[in-house]
C-alpha positions in Angstrom: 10.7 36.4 -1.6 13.6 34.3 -3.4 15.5 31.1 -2.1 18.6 32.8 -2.3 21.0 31.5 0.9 23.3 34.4 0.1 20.9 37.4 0.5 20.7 37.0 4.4 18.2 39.8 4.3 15.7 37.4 2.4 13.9 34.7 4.4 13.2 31.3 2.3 9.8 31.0 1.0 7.3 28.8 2.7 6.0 27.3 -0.7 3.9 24.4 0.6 2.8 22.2 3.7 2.6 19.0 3.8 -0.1 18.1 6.3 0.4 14.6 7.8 -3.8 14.8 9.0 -3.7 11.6 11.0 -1.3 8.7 12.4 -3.6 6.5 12.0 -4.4 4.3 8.7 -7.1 1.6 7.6 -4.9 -0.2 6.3 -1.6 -2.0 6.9 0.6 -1.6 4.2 3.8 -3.7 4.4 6.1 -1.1 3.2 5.2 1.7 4.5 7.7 4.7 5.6 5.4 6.4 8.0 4.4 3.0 10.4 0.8 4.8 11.2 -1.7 2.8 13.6 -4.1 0.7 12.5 -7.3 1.8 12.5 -9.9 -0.5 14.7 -13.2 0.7 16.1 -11.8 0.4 19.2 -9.2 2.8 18.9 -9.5 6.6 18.6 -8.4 8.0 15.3 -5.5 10.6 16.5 -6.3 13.5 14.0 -5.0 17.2 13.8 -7.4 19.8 15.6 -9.8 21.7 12.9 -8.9 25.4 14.8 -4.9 24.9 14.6 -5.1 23.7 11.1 -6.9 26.8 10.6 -4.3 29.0 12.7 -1.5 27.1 10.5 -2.7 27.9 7.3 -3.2 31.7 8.3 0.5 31.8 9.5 1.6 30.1 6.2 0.4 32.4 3.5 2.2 35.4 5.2 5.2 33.5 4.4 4.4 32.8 0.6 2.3 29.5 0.7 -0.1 29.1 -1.7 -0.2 25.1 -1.5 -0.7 22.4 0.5 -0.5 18.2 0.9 -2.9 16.1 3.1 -1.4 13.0 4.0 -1.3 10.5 6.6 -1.9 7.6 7.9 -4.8 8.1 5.8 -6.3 11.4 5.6 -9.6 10.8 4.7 -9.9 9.1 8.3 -10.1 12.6 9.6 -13.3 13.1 11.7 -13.5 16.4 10.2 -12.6 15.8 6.7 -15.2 17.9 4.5 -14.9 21.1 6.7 -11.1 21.0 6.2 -11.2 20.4 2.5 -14.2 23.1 2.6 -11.3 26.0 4.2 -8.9 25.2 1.7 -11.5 25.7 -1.0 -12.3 29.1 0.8 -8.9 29.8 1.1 -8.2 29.1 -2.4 -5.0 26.9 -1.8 -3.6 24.7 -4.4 -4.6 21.1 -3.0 -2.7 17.8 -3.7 -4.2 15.0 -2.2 -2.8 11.5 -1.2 -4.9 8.5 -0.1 -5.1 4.6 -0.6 -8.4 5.6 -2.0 -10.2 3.3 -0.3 -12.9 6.0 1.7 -13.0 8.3 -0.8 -16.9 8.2 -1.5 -18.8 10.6 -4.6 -19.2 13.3 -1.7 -15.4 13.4 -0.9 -14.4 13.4 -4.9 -16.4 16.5 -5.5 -15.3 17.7 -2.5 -11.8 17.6 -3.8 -12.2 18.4 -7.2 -14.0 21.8 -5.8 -10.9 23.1 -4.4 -7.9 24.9 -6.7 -6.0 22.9 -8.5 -6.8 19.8 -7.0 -4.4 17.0 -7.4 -4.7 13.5 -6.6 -2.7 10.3 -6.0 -4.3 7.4 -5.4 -2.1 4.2 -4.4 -2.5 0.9 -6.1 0.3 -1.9 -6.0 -1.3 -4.4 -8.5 -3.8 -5.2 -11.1 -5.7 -7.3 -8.7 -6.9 -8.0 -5.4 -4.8 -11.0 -4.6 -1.6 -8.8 -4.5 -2.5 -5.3 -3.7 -4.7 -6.9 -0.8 -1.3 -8.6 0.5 0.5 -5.9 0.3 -1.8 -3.7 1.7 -2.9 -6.0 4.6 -6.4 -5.9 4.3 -9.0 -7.9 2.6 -10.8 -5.8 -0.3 -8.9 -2.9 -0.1 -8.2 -3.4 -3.7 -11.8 -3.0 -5.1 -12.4 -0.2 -2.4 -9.6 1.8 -3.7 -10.4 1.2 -7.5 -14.0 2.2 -6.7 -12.3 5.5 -5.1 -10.9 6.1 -8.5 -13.6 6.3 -10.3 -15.5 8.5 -7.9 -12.7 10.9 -8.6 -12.8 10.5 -12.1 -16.3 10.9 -12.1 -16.1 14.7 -11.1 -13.4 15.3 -14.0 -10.4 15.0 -12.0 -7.2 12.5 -13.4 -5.9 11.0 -10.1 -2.1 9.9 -10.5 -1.7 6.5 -9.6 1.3 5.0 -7.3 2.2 2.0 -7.3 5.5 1.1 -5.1 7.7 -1.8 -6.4 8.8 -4.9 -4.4 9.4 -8.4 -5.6 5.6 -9.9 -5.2 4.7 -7.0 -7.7 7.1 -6.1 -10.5 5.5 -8.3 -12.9 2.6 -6.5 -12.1 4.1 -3.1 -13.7 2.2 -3.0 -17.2 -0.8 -4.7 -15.7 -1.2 -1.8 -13.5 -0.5 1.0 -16.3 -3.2 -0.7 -18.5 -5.6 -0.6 -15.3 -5.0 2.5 -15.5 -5.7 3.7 -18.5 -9.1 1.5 -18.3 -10.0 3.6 -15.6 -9.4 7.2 -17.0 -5.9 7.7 -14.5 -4.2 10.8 -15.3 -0.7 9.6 -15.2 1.5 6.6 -13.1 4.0 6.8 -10.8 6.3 3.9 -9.7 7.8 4.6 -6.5 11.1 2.7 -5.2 10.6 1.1 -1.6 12.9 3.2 0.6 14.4 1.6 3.6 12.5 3.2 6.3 10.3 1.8 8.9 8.5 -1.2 7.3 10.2 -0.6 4.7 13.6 -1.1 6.1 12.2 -4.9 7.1 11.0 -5.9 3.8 14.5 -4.8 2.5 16.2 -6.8 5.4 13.8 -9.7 4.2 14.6 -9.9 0.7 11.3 -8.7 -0.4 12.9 -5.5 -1.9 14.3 -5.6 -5.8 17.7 -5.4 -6.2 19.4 -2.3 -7.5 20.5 -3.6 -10.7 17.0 -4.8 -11.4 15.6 -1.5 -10.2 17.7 0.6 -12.5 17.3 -2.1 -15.2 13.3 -1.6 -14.7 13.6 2.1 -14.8 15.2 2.1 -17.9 12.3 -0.2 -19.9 9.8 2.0 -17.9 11.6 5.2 -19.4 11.4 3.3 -23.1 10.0 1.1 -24.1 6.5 1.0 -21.8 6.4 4.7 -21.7 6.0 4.4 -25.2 3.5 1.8 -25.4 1.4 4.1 -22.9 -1.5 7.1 -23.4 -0.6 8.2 -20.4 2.3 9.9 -18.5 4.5 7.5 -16.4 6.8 8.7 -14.2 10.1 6.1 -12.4 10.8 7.4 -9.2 14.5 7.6 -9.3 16.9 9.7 -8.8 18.0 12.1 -11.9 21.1 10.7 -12.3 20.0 7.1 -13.6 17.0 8.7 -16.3 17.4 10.2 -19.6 18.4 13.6 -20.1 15.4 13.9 -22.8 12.8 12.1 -20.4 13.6 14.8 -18.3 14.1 18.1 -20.3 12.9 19.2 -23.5 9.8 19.3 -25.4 9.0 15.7 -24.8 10.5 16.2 -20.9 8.7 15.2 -17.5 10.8 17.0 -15.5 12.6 16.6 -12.7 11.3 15.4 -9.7 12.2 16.2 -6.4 10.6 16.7 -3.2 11.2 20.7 -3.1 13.1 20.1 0.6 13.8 24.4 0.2 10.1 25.4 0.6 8.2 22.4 2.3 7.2 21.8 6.1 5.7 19.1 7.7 2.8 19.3 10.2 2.1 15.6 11.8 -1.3 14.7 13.4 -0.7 16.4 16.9 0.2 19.5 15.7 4.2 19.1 15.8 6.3 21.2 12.8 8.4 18.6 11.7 11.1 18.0 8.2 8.2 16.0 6.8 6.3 12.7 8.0 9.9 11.3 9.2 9.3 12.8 12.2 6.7 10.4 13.1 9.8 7.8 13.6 12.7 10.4 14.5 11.8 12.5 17.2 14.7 14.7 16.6 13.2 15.5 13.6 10.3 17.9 15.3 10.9 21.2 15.0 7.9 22.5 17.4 4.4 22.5 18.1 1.8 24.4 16.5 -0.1 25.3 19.9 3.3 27.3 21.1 5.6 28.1 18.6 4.9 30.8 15.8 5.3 29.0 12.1 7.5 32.1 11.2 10.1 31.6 14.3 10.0 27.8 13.3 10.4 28.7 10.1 13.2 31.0 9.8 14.9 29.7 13.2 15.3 26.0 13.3 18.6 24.6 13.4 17.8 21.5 11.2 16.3 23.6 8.1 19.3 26.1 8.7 21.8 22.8 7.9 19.8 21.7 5.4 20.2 25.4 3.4 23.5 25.7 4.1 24.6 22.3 3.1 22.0 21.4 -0.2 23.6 20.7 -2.4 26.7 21.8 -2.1 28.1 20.1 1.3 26.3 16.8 0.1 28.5 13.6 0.9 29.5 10.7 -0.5 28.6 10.1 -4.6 25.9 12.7 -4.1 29.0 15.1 -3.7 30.6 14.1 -7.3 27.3 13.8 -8.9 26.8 16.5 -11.5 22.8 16.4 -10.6 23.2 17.5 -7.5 21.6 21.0 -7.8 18.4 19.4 -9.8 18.5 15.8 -7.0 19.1 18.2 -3.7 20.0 14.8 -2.3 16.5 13.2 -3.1 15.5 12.5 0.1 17.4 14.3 3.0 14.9 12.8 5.7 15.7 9.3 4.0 19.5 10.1 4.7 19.4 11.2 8.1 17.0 7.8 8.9 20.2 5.9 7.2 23.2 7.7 8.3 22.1 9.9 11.2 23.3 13.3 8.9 21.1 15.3 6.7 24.3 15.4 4.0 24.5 11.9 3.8 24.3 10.5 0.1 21.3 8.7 -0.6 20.9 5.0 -0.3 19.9 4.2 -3.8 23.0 6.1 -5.3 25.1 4.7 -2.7 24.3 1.2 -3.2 24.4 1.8 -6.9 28.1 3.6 -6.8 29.0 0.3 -4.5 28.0 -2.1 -7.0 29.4 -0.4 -10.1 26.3 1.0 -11.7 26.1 4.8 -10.8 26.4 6.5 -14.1 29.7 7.3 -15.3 28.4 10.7 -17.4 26.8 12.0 -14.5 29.9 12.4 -12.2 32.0 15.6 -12.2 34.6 15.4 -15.0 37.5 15.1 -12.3 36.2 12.5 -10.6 36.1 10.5 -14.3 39.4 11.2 -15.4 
C-alpha cells in the first residue's frame, strides 16, 4: 500500500497507533498538552479495556501497522499494564514507549525491552529535583523518574530523554544532557512548549521563552552543545529554522515530524481520534472502538480526508511559502486546529516567527523572496 492521494484506488497505509492508555497521570505537569487527571487513590484510573485493545490491534495490521505508541496520562498507570505489553511482544509490533518514568520498576523495563524494537522516552525537565519537581507538580518525582532510567538501562535499552523548555529551565539545558550521558541515555530531545491546554496558560503567563530566544537556543543546541555531546540531541523545531546538514547527509538526524499521513489516535475510552488532541477538542473524535470498524474510520472520516487532501499543499499562511513544506506537513496539524480552528492553519511557532521578522529568508519560495 503507498500514500499516494492521487491513486484513489489505493487506501493510505495505517503505519502506526498511537495509544493514549489512560487520562489519568501521577503527576501534574505544568505544561502539559493533554490536561490528564490526577491520579489520587480515591479516584478510579480511567484506562482502555484489555479485549478492545486487542480487537484494535487485530483491525490495524490488516491495514499495514506494524507499530505502535503508548501514551497517556501516564501509561504505566494501566491496571493491566504487563499483559498489554505481553500482546504486543506476541504480536511482534514495533513498541515506542513514553512515560515520566517515574513507575517504571526492573519488571516493567524488561518487560519493554522484551518486545520488538522497543523504544523509550523518558521525560526529565532538569538536572535536579528542585526544578523538575516544580514543574512536574509532585514532590520526588525527579529521583523516581531517574531511578526509572536506570531500570531501563539496566536491561540494555537507551531511553531518549525529553526535556521541554520554559523559562524556570533553560539554563538547565546542558545540565540535563550531561545527566544524561551519566546515566547511559541514548539520545536528548528538547521539546518547545506548544500552546495547548496548560500549556496555553504558561504561555499566557510569561513562563514560555520567547521565539527569538527559542530559535536562538536551537541554533547553540544544533552547534555548539551537539558538539560538545556523546550523544545524539535532537531541537524540536520546525525544519525550516535547523541546518540543512543537521538534517541530511552523512552526519544528518533527520527530519522529524509526527508522520500525520499514517498515524491514529486511540484515547483511554476507546474513541479513534487525530491524536491525544482529542482529549480537549471533541470534534476531533472520529469514532469509538466498540462500534465503528478501524477500516471505515480509517478510510472514511472526513477530518483525515481534509487533512490528505490539503498536506502540504493547501497549507496557509507562511507554511504556504515555506519551501519545507513537504518534509514539515505543517508540524503539528492538531496544534493548528487547537489555535486557529482549521487543520491548514500555519503553525504557531512559524507564525510568530514570520511576525517578528525571524522566519528564514532561504527557506521561503523564491517568489515570495524576490
Amino acid at each position: 500500500m503507498t500514500n499516494d492521494p492521487s491513486d484513489e484506488t489505493v487506501p493510505y497505509s495505517l503505519n502506526e497507533l498511537y495509544f493514549y492508555l489512560t487520562d489519568t497521570c501521577n503527576l501534574a505537569c505544568r505544561h502539559c498538552w493533554i490536561e490528564p487527571r490526577y491520579s489520587t487513590e480515591e479516584k478510579a484510573i480511567s484506562a482502555i479495556d484489555r479485549a478492545l485493545f486487542i480487537s484494535i490491534l487485530d483491525q490495524a495490521e490488516s491495514l499495514g501497522m506494524n507499530g505502535l505508541k503508548l501514551t497517556g496520562g501516564e501509561p504505566l498507570l494501566h491496571p493491566q499494564i504487563n499483559e498489554l505489553l505481553d500482546i504486543i511482544r506476541q504480536k511482534r509490533l514495533r513498541l515506542t514507549m513514553e512515560t515520566n518514568g517515574t513507575l517504571c520498576t526492573p519488571n516493567l523495563a524488561e518487560r519493554i525491552a522484551a518486545c520488538e524494537r522497543a523504544f523509550t522516552a523518558v521525560s526529565l525537565d532538569a538536572a535536579n529535583a528542585e526544578i523538575h519537581d516544580w514543574i512536574r507538580g509532585k514532590e520526588g518525582c525527579f529521583a523516581a523518574a531517574v531511578a526509572g532510567i536506570k531500570n531501563l538501562v539496566a536491561t540494555g535499552l537507551k531511553p531518549q530523554i525529553i526535556m521541554t523548555l520554559m523559562q524556570r529551565n533553560k539554563d538547565q539545558i546542558q545540565a540535563v544532557v550531561r545527566l544524561a550521558e551519566s546515566l547511559g541515555a541514548g539520545s536528548v530531545k528538547f521539546n518547545i512548549l506548544q500552546p495547548t491546554a496548560r500549556g496555553k496558560r504558561m504561555h499566557a503567563s510569561g513562563e514560555t521563552i520567547d521565539i527569538e530566544e527559542l530559535i536562538s537556543l536551537g541554533t547553540w543546541v544544533d552547534t555548539e552543545l551537539s558538539a560538545s555531546a556523546t550523544l545524539p540531541l535532537y531541537y524540536h523545531q520546525p525544519p525550516s529554522f535547523r541546518r540543512l546538514g543537521k538534517m541530511f547527509g552523512a552526519a544528518g538526524d533527520g527530519c522529524h515530524s509526527c508522520g500525520i499521513l499514517g498515524i491514529l489516535g486511540v484515547l483511554a475510552d476507546g474513541s479513534y481520534a487525530l491524536c491525544g488532541i482529542g482529549a480537549t477538542v471533541p470534534e476531533m473524535i472520529f469514532g469509538h472502538a466498540s462500534r465503528d470498524p478501524l477500516k471505515e474510520v480509517w478510510l472514511n472520516s472526513p477530518t483525515l480526508k481534509r487533512i490528505r487532501a490539503g498536506v502540504p499543499k493547501q497549507l496557509q499562511g507562511i507554511c504556504a511559502e515555506c519551501v519545507m513544506k513537504h518534509i514539515c506537513m505543517g508540524s503539528c496539524v492538531a496544534q493548528n486546529y487547537y489555535r486557529h480552528g482549521d487543520l491548514l492553519a500555519p503553525y504557531w511557532y512559524c507564525e510568530e516567527a514570520n511576525n517578528r521578522g525571524l522566519f528564514p529568508e532561504t527557506r521561503l519560495r523564491q517568489a515570495k523572496r524576490s
